[in-house]
C-alpha positions as CSV (number, residue, x, y, z in Angstrom):
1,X,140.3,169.5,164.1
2,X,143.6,167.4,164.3
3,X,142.7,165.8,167.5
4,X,139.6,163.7,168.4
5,X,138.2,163.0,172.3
6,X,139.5,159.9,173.9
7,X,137.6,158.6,176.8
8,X,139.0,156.3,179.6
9,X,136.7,153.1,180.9
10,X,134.4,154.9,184.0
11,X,136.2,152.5,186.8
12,X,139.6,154.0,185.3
13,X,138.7,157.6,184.7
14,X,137.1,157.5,188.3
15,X,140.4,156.0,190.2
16,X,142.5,158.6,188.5
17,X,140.5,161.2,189.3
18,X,139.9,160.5,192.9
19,X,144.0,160.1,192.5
20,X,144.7,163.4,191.0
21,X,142.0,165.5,193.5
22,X,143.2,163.7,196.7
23,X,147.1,165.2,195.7
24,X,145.6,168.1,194.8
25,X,143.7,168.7,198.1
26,X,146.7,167.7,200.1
27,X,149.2,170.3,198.7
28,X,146.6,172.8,198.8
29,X,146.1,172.1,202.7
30,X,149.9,171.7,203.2
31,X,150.3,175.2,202.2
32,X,147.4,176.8,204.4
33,X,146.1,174.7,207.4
34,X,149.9,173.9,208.6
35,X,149.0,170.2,208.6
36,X,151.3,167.9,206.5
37,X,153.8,169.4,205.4
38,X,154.5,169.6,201.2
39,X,158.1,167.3,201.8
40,X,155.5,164.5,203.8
41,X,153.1,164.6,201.2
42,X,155.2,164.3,198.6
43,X,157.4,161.1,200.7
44,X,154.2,159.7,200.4
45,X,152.4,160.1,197.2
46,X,155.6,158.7,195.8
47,X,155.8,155.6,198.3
48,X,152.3,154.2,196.6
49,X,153.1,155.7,193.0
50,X,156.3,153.5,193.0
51,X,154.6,150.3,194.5
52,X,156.5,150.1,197.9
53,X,154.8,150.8,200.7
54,X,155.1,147.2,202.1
55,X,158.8,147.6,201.9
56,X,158.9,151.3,203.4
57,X,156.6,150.5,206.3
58,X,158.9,147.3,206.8
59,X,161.8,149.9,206.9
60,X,159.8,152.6,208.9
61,X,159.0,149.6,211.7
62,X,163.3,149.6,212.3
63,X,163.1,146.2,210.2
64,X,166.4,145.2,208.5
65,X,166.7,146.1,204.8
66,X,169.5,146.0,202.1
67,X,172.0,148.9,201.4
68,X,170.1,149.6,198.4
69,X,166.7,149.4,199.1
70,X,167.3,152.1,202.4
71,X,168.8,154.1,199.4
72,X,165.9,153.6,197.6
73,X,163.2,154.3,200.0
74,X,164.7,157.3,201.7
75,X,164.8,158.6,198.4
76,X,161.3,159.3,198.5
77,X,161.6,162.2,200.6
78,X,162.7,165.2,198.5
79,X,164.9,166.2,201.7
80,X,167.2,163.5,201.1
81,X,167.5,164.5,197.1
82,X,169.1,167.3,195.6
83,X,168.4,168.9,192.5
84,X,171.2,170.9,190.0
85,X,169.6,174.1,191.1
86,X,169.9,173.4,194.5
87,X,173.2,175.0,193.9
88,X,172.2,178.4,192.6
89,X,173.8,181.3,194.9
90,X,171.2,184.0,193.9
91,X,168.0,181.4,194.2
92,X,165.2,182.6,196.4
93,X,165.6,180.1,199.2
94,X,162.0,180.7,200.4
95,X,160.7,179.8,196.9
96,X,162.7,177.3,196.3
97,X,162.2,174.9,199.5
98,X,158.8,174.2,198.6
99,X,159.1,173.6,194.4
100,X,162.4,171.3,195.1
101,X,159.5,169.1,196.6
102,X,157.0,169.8,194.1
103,X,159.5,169.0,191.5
104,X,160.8,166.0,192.8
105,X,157.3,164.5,193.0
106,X,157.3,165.6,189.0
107,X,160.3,164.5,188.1
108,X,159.7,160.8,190.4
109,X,156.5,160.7,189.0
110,X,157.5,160.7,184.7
111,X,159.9,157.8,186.1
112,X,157.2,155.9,186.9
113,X,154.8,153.5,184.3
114,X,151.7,155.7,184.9
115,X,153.7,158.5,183.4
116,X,153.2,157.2,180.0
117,X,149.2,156.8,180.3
118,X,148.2,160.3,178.8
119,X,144.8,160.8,180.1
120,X,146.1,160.8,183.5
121,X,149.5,162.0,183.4
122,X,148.9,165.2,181.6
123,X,146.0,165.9,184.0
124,X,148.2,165.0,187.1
125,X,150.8,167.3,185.5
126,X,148.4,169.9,185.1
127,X,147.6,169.9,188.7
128,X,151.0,170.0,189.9
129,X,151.8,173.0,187.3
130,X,149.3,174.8,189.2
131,X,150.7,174.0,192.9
132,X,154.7,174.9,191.4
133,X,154.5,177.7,189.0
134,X,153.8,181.3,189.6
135,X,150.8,181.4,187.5
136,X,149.3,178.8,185.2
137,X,146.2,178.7,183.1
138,X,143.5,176.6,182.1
139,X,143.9,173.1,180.4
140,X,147.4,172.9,179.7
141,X,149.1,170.1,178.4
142,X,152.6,168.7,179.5
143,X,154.0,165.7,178.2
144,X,156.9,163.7,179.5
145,X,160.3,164.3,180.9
146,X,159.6,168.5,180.7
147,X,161.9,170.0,183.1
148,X,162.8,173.1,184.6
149,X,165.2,175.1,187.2
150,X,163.0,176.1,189.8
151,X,159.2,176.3,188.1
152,X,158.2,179.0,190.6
153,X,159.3,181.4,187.9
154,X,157.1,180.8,185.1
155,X,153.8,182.0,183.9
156,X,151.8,180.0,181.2
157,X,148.6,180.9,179.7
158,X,145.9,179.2,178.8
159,X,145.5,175.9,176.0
160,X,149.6,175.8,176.1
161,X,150.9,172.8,174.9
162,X,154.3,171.5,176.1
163,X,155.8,168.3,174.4
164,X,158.7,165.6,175.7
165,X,161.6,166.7,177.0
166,X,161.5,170.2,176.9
167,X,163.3,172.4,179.2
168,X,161.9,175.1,180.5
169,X,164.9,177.4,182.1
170,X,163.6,180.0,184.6
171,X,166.3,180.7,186.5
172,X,165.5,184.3,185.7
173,X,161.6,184.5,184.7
174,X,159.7,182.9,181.6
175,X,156.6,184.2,180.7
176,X,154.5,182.0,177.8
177,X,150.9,183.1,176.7
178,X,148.0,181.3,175.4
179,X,147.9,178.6,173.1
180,X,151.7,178.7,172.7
181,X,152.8,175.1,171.4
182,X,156.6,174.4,172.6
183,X,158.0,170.9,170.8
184,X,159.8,167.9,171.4
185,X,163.5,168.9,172.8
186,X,163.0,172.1,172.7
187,X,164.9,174.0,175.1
188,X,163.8,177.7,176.5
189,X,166.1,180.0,178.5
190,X,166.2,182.8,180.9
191,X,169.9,183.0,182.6
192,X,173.3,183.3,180.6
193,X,177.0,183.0,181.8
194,X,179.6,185.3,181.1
195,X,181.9,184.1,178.3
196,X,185.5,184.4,180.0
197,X,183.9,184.5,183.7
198,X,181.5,181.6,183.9
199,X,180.2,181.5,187.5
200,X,179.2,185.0,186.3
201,X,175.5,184.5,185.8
202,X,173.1,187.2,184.3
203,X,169.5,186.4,184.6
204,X,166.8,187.6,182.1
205,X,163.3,187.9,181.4
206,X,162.3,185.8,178.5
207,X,158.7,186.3,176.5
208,X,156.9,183.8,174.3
209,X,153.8,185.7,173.2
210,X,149.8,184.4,172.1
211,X,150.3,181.6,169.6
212,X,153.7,181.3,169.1
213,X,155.2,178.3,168.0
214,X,158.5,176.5,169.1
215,X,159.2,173.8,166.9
216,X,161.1,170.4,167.3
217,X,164.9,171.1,169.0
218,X,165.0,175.0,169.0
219,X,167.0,176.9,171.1
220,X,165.9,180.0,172.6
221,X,168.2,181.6,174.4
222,X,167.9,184.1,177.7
223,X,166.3,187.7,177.3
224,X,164.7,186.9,173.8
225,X,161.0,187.5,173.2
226,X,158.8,185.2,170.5
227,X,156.5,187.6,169.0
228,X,152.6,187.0,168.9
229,X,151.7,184.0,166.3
230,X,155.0,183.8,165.2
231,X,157.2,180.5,164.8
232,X,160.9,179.3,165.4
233,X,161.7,176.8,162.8
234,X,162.7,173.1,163.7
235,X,166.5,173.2,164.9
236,X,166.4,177.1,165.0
237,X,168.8,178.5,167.1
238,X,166.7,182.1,168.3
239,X,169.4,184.8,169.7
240,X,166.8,188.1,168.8
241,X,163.2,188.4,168.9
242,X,161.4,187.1,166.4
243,X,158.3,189.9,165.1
244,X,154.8,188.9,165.7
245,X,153.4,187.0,162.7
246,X,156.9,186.1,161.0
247,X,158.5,182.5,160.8
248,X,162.4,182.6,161.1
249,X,164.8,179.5,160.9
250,X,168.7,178.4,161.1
251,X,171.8,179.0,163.1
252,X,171.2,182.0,164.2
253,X,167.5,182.0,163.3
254,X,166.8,184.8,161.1
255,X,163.2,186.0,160.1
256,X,162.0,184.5,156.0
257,X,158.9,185.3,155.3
258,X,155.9,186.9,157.4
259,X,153.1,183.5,158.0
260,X,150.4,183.5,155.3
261,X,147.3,185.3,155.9
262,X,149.0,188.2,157.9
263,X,150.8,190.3,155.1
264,X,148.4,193.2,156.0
265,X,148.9,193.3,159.9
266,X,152.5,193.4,159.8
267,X,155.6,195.1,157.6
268,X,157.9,192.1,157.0
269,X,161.4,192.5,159.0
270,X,163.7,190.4,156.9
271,X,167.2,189.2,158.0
272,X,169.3,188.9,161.3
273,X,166.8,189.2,164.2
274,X,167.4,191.9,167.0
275,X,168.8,191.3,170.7
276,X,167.6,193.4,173.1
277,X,168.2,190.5,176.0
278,X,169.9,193.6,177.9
279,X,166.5,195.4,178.6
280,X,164.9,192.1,180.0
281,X,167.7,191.7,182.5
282,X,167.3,190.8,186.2
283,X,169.0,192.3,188.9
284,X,169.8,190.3,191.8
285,X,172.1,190.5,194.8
286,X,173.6,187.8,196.8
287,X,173.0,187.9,200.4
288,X,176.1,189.3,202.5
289,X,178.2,186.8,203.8
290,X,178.2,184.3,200.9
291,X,180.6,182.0,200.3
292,X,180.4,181.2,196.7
293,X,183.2,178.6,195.2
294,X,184.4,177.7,191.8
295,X,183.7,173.9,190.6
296,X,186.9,174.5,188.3
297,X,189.5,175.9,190.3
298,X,190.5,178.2,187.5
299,X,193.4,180.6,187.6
300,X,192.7,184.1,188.5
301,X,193.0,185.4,185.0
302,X,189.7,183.5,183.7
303,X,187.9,184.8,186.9
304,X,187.1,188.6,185.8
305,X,184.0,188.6,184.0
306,X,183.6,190.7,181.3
307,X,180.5,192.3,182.8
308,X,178.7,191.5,185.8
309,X,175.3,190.9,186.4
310,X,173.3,193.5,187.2
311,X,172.6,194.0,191.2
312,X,169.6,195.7,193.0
């Protein structure tokens, strides 16, 4: 075993638990019994996490307050925030309404002290991974500053381990198995932009199988698939999929050796590593009527992708 059992005090293991299970309970009933709503909760989870509910309710009662601090305290509600992928044309609006809350209470949440005590932050972290993403297993681990574009488009198995900031891309989808360990800086995606066209945005279905590892600072870019117990070497930069069992490093990773112990379950595939990113892309249409615009103002001539994405 590499790890041993630490055990918080019983007064401290029992406040963060009645902490983490209160939250808990109150996204769980903001999503069925139409009481508060997910926004509300999260406005005031984030009020006492951050120490100022004396100076909100001093706000709330029409009491005056600096410029800064009404900044401040009407930042709390994740309706007053906006997040990068907030600006997304083809994002499911639905979807997206409720984990721009959830994530804001993750991402306000690291940016507080408690974020650094591990017993309780990876359990509270835990619990809000099961409220955002689309599927999540049992005890997963996710360390600090871990990001993500929507988080209602990921899957995660069981005993995954997800180390400080990492970002997890699923503007498309990202699917990870069990016991998949992703490392610090590591950075995982599943949408790509079109290289003269860059509004043009092609989303993608990226797979890391059972057991893979993603070591420190890798990039794996949209559409790829990690094979089953394989690895992506530190600083790897993954463009193909890497075959189940095999380790494969640099810039662009390419597959060295097959891991020891498995020689006899699989043929080793040495060299450049395969792309097949355009059988894991995702069609999506943008609803009629949009008005899209172009943050650079470029001339006509760099505004014809070279391929668009592909539409339902």
């Amino acid at each position: 075993m590499t790890k041993r059992h630490v055990r918080l005090p019983p007064d401290a293991e029992a406040g963060l638990e009645a902490l983490v299970t209160e939250v808990d309970e109150r996204l769980t009933a903001a999503r069925t019994d139409g009481g508060e709503s997910t926004c509300e909760v999260v406005q005031d989870v984030l009020v006492d996490l951050h120490g100022d509910r004396e100076a909100y309710e001093r706000w709330e009662s029409g009491k005056s307050v600096s410029a800064a601090e009404r900044v401040r305290l009407q930042g709390y509600d994740p309706c007053n925030s906006t997040l990068e992928s907030e600006y997304y044309a083809e994002k499911d609006e639905e979807r997206f309404e409720r984990s721009k809350h959830l994530q804001w209470l993750w991402r306000q949440f690291d940016a507080t002290p408690m974020a650094d005590n591990i017993a309780f932050a990876l359990r509270f972290r835990e619990m809000l991974a099961n409220h955002l993403f689309d599927e999540v297993g049992e005890n997963v681990r996710i360390f600090k500053g871990v990001t993500f574009s929507y988080g209602h488009n990921i899957t995660m198995g069981d005993n995954v381990v997800v180390h400080d900031d990492v970002h997890l891309d699923d503007r498309g989808k990202l699917t990870i198995g069990d016991r998949v360990s992703i490392s610090d800086r590591a950075h995982v995606y599943s949408h790509d932009h079109d290289i003269v066209d860059q509004t043009e945005v092609r989303n993608y279905h990226t797979v890391i199988e059972d057991d893979a590892r993603i070591t420190y600072d890798v990039m794996v870019t949209a559409g790829v698939k990690i094979g089953e117990n394989s690895v992506a070497g530190a600083r790897s930069t993954v463009t193909g999929d890497i075959p189940a069992h095999h380790v494969a490093v640099g810039q662009p990773a390419k597959a060295v050796r097959v891991k020891p112990g498995f020689e006899d379950d699989v043929t080793f595939e040495e060299g450049s590593l395969t792309d097949n990113s355009e059988a894991r892309e995702l069609d999506y249409t943008l609803p009629e009527g949009f008005v899209s615009f172009d943050e650079f103002e470029r001339p006509p001539e760099l505004s014809k992708p070279t391929r668009r994405h592909r539409e339902r």
